[in-house]
C-alpha positions as CSV (number, residue, x, y, z in Angstrom):
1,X,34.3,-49.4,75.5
2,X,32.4,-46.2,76.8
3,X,29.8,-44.7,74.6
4,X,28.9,-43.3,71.6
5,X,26.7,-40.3,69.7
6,X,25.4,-39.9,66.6
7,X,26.1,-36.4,65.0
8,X,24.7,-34.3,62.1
9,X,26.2,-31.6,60.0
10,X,24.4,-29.5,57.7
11,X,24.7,-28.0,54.3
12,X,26.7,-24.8,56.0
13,X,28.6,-27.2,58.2
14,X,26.9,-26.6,62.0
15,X,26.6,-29.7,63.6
16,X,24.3,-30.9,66.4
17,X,24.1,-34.0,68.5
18,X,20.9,-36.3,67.4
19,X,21.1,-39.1,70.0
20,X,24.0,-39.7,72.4
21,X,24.7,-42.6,75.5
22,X,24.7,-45.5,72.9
23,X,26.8,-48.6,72.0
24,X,29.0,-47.9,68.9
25,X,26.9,-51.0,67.1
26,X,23.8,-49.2,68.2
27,X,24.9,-45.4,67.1
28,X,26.5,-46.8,63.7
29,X,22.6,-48.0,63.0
30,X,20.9,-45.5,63.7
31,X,23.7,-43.5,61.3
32,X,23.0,-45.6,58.8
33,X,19.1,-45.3,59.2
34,X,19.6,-41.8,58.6
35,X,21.2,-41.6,55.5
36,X,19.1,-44.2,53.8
37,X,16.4,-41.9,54.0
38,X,18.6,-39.8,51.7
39,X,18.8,-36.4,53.4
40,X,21.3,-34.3,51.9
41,X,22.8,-33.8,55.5
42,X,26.0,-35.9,56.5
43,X,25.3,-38.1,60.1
44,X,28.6,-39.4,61.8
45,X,29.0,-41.5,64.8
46,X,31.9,-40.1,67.5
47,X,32.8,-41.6,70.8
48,X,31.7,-39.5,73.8
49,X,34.0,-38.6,76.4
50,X,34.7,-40.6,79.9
51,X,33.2,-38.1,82.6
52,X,35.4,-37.3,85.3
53,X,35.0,-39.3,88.8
């Protein structure tokens, strides 16, 4: 399964990390959370990559 982060981007397109380490259920919430609060800025959940043993 592995986990999750929720990402925002910005009007000019930067992008930075708002919570990371969740379950994809848990990140697509909080997502969604975000943009009902109607901020012009575009959130996106993304599946975090395995760490290396």
């Amino acid at each position: 399964m592995g986990t999750h982060r929720v990402m925002r981007q910005d009007d000019n397109g930067n992008r930075f990390p708002v919570a990371d380490g969740l379950e994809r259920a848990e990140a697509e919430r909080l997502a969604a959370e975000f943009e009902a609060r109607g901020h012009k800025q575009l959130y996106r959940v993304e599946a975090e990559a395995a760490e290396a043993p």
